[in-house]
C-alpha positions in Angstrom: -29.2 -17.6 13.0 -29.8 -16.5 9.3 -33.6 -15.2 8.6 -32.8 -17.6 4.7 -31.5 -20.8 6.9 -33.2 -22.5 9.2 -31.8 -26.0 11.0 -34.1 -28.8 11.7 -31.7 -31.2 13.7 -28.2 -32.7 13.7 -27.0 -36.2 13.8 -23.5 -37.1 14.6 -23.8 -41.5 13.1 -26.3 -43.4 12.1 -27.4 -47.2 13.0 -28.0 -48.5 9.2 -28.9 -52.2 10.7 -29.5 -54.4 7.6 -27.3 -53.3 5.6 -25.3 -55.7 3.6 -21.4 -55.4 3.8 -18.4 -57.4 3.4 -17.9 -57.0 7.1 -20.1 -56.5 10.2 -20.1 -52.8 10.7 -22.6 -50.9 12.6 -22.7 -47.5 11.4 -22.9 -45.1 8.8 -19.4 -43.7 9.5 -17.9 -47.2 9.6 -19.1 -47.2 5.8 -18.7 -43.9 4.3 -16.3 -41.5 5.7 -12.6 -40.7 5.4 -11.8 -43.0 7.4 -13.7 -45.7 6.1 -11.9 -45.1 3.0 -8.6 -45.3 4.6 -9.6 -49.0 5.6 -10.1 -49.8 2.3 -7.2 -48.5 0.8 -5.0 -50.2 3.4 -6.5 -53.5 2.5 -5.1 -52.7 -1.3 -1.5 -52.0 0.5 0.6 -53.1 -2.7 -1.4 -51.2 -4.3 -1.4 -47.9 -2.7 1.9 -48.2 -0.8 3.7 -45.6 -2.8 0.7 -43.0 -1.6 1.1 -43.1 2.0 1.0 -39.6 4.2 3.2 -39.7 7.0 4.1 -43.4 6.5 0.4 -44.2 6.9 -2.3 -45.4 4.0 -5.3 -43.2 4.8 -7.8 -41.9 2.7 -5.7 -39.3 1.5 -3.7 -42.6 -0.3 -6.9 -42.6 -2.5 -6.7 -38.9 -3.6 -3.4 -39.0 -4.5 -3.8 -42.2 -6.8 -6.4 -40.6 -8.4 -4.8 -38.0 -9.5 -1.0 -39.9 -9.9 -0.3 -40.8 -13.8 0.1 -44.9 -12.4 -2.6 -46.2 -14.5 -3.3 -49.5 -12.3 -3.4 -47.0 -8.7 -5.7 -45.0 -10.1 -8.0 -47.3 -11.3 -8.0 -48.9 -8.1 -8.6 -45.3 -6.4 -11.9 -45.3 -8.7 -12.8 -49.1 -7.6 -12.8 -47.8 -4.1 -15.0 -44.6 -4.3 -17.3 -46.4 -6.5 -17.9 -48.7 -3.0 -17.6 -46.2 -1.2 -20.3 -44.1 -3.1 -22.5 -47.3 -3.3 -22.2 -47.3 0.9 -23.5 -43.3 0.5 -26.5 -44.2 -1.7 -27.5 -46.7 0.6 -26.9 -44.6 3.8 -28.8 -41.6 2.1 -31.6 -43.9 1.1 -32.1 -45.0 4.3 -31.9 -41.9 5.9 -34.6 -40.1 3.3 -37.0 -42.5 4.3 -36.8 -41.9 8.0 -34.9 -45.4 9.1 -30.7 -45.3 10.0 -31.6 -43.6 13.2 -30.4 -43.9 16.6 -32.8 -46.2 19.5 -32.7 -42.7 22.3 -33.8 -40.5 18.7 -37.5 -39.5 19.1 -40.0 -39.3 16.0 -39.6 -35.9 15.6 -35.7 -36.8 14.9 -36.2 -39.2 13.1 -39.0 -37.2 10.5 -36.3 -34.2 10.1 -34.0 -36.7 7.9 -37.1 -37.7 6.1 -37.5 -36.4 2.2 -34.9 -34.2 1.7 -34.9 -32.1 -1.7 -31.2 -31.9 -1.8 -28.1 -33.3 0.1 -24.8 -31.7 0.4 -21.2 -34.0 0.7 -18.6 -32.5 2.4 -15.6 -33.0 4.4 -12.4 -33.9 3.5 -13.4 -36.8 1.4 -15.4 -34.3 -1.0 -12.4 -32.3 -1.7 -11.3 -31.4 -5.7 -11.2 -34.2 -8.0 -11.9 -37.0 -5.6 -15.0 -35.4 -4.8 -15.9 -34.6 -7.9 -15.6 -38.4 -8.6 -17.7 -39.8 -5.4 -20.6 -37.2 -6.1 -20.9 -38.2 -10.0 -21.1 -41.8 -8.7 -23.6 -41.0 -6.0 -25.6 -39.0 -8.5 -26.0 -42.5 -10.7 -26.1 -45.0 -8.2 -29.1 -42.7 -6.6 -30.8 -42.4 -10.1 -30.9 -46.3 -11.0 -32.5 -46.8 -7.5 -35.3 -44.6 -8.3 -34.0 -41.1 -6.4 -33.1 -39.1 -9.3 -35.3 -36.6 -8.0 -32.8 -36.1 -5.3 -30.3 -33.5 -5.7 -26.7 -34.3 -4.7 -24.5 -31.5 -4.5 -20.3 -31.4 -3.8 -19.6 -29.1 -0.7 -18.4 -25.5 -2.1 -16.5 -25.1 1.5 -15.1 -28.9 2.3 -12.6 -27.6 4.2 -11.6 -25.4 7.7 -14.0 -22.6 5.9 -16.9 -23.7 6.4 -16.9 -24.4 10.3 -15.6 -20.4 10.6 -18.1 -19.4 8.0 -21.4 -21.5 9.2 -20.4 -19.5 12.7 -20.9 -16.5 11.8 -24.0 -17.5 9.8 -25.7 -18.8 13.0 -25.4 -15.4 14.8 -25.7 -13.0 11.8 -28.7 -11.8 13.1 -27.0 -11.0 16.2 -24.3 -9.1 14.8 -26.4 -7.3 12.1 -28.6 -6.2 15.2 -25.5 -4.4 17.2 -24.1 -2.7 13.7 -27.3 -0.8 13.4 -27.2 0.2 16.8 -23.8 1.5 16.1 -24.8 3.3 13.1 -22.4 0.6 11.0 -23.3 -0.4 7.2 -20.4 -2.6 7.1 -19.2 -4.7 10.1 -16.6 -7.5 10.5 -17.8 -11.1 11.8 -15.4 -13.3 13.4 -16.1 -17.3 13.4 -13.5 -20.2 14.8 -13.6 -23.9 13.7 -12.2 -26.7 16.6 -11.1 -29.6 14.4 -8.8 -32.6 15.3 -5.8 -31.4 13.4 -6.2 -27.7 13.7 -8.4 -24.8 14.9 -9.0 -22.2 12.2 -10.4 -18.3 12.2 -11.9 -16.3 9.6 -12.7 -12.5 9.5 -15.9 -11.7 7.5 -17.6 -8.6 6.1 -21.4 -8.6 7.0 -23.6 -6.0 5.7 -26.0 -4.9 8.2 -28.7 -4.1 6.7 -29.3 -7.3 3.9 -28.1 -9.4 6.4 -25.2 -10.8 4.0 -22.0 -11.6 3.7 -19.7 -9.9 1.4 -17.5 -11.2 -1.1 -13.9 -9.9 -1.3 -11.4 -10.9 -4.1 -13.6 -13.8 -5.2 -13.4 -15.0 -1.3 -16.2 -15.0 1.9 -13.1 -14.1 4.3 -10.9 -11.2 4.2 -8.2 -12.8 6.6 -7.8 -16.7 7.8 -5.2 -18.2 9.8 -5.1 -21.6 11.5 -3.0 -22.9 14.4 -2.2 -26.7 15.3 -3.8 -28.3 17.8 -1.6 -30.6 20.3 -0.3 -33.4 19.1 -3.0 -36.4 19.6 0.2 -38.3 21.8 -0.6 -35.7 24.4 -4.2 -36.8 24.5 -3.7 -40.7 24.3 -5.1 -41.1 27.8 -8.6 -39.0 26.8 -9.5 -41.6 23.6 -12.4 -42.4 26.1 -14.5 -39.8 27.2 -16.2 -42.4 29.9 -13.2 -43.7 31.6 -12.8 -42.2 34.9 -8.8 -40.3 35.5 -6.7 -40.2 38.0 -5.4 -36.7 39.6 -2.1 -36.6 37.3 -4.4 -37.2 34.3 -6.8 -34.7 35.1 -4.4 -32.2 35.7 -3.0 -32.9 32.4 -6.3 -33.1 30.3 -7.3 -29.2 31.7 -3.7 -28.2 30.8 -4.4 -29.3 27.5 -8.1 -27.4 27.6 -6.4 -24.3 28.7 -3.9 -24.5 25.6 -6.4 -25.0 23.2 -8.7 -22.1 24.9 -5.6 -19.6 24.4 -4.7 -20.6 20.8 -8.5 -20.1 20.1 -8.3 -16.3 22.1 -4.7 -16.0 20.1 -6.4 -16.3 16.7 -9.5 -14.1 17.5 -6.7 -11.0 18.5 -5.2 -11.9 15.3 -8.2 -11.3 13.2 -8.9 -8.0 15.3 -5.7 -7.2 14.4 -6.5 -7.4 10.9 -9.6 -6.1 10.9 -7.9 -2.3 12.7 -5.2 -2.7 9.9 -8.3 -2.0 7.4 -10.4 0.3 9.5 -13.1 -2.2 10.2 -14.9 -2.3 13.2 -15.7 -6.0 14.8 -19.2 -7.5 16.1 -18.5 -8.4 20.2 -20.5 -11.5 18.9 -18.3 -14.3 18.4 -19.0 -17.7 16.5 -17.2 -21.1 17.5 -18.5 -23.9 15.9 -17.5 -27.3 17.8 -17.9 -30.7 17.7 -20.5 -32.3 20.3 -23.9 -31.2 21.5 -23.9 -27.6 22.4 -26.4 -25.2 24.9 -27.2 -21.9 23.9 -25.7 -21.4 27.1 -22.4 -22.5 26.0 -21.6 -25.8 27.5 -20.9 -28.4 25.1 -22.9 -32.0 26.8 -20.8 -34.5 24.7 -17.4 -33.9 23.2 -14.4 -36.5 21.7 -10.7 -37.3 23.0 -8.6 -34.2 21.8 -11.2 -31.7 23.9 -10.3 -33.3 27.3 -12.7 -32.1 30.1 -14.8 -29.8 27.9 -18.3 -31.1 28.7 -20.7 -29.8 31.1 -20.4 -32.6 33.5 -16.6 -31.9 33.6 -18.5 -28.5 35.0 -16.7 -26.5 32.2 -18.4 -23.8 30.2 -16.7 -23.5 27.0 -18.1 -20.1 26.0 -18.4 -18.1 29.3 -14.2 -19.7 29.8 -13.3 -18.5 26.3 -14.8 -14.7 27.1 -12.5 -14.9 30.3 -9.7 -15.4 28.7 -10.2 -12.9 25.7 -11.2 -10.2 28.4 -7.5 -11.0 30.6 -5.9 -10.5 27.0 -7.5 -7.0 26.6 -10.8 -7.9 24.4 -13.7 -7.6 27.3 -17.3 -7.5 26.5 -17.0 -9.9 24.2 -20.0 -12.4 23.6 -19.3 -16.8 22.7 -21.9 -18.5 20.6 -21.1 -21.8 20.0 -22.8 -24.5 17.5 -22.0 -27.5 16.5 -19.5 -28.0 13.9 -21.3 -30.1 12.3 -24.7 -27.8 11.8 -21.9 -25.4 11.3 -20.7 -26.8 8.2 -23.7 -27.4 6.8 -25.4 -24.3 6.7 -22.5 -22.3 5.1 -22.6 -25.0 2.3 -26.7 -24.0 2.0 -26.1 -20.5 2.6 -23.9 -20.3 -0.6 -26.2 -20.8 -3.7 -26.9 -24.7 -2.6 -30.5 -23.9 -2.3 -32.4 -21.9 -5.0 -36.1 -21.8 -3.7 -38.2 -21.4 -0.6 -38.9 -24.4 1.7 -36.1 -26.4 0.2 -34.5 -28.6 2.8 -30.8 -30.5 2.7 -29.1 -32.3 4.4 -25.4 -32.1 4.8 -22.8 -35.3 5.4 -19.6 -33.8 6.5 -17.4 -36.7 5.7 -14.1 -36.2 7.2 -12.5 -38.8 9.3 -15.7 -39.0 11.1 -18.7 -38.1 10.3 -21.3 -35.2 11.1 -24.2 -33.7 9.5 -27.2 -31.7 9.8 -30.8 -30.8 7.9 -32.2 -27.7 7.2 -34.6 -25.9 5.8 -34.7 -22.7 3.3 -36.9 -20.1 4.8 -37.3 -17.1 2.2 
């Protein structure tokens, strides 16, 4: 992990109990995330139904009423993530005072969300204008409640880029440690991001010595690329990660792991490639960021329905599979770190001029169509 970063816990959703809604939901996500914003939006259908993506009204609807020149739609857009904002505040103030947590979370859990100096929105929801728009509301809303001493900050990576990115940032240290041993000022990290929709690689330039990544044409990443992953009709029969399958289904579900497992190997040659074409040599260290709990031994314990039978007590290894598979196509020796995605995302948004001073802690809220987060700390 980075010697300026260090992480204090993750949380994937929070229990806010007693707070008032229009409807009885039960968690944070159910109140501020993409997809809580979708829900919204779809219950203003004349109003939004000229905005859908892919037929659908989703949160996305929102965005692109915002930014349309249909006066009414984007009023309405602003109506929304001023609710949705107001859901934030009261999520964050809950959270900053050590409440909105889980019944299995101990104390020590529960304290790491408590006081935070700064909090970081990302995700898709914080993306461009439409995140621009949510933070400024958060920012008031926060400041009439008596937090204006709370920083809130827009994600600089909302996107793919900061699961690759946050990757490599948790095994810098790693990679910095075997470019000095090969005499190498300069040495190219390689980080994936496992999302829903697709699964994303980024080639980096570390500097072994400051420990730091480089910047190249006003960019953290000299090459990116991104593949699909299957469709989600494919994975219908895994929406519940407790249901028991029968044979067929199994066989099916570690089909679908293997696919995924080769499109992540397929990407890693391509940024190898790419990193040859300009003369620069790769760390064998490896960074996956993924959603779930994840071992430093590389099993993930918990995962979601598009990663069918990824979980340790599937008896799959996600790293120690991966390196098998990168070794068949020619790349052996190489070494899997996984982290999750959410952690992930969160400490590339610190690492990047979030935080200013020493023992500053955040907290990041990825807010994509779920939500994830993570809090922190800022070491040096």
């Amino acid at each position: 992990m980075s010697q300026d970063l260090k992480t204090l816990g993750d949380g994937q959703i929070w229990d806010l109990k007693g707070v008032s809604t229009h409807a009885p939901l039960e968690t944070f996500e159910d109140l501020f995330s993409g997809r809580a914003l979708g829900r919204m939006a779809r219950e203003k259908r004349k109003v939004f139904s000229a905005f859908k993506e892919k037929g659908k009204i989703t949160g996305l609807s929102v965005t692109k009423a915002l930014l349309s020149k249909n006066l009414k739609a984007k009023n309405t857009a602003k109506v929304l993530l001023e609710e949705l904002a107001k859901n934030a505040v009261r999520g964050i103030e809950i959270l900053s005072q050590g409440g909105g947590f889980k019944e299995n979370w101990t104390e020590k859990e529960r304290n790491y969300w408590k006081n935070p100096d700064l909090v970081i929105i990302g995700g898709g929801v914080s993306k461009a204008e439409t995140g621009r728009f949510l933070v400024s509301c958060i920012r008031r809303y926060l400041s009439q409640n008596g937090f204006s001493r709370l920083q809130i900050r827009q994600a600089k990576f909302p996107g793919k880029e900061a699961g690759f990115l946050g990757a490599v940032i948790n095994i810098i240290q790693l990679i910095c440690s075997a470019a000095k041993k090969r005499g190498l000022k300069v040495i190219g990290g390689i980080g994936i991001d496992l999302g829903r929709e697709e699964i994303g690689v980024g080639l980096l330039a570390v500097n072994s010595s400051s420990g730091k990544i480089l910047k190249h044409k006003n960019q953290y990443w000299l090459f990116r690329s991104a593949t699909r992953t299957p469709k989600r009709k494919y994975l219908k029969n895994f929406s519940d990660t407790r249901l028991g399958y029968t044979q067929k289904e199994e066989k099916r579900g570690k089909r679908i792991r293997l696919i995924i497992l080769e499109q992540i190997a397929d990407l890693i040659l391509k940024a190898q490639r790419q990193a040859q074409k300009i003369g620069l040599a790769c760390s064998k260290d490896l960074g996956v960021a993924v959603p779930g709990t994840t071992l430093p031994s590389g099993f993930i314990l918990n995962s979601t329905d598009y990663l069918p039978f990824f979980r340790k007590k599937d008896g799959f290894n996600f790293a120690r599979s991966l390196e098998k598979i990168l070794a068949q196509k020619h790349l052996p020796g190489q070494k899997v770190h996984i982290v999750n995605d959410g952690i992930a995302a969160g400490m590339a948004n610190a690492y990047f001029n979030h935080l200013k001073t020493r023992q500053q802690k955040f907290a990041f809220l990825g807010v994509g169509s779920g939500l994830g987060g993570c809090v922190g700390i800022r070491r040096l």
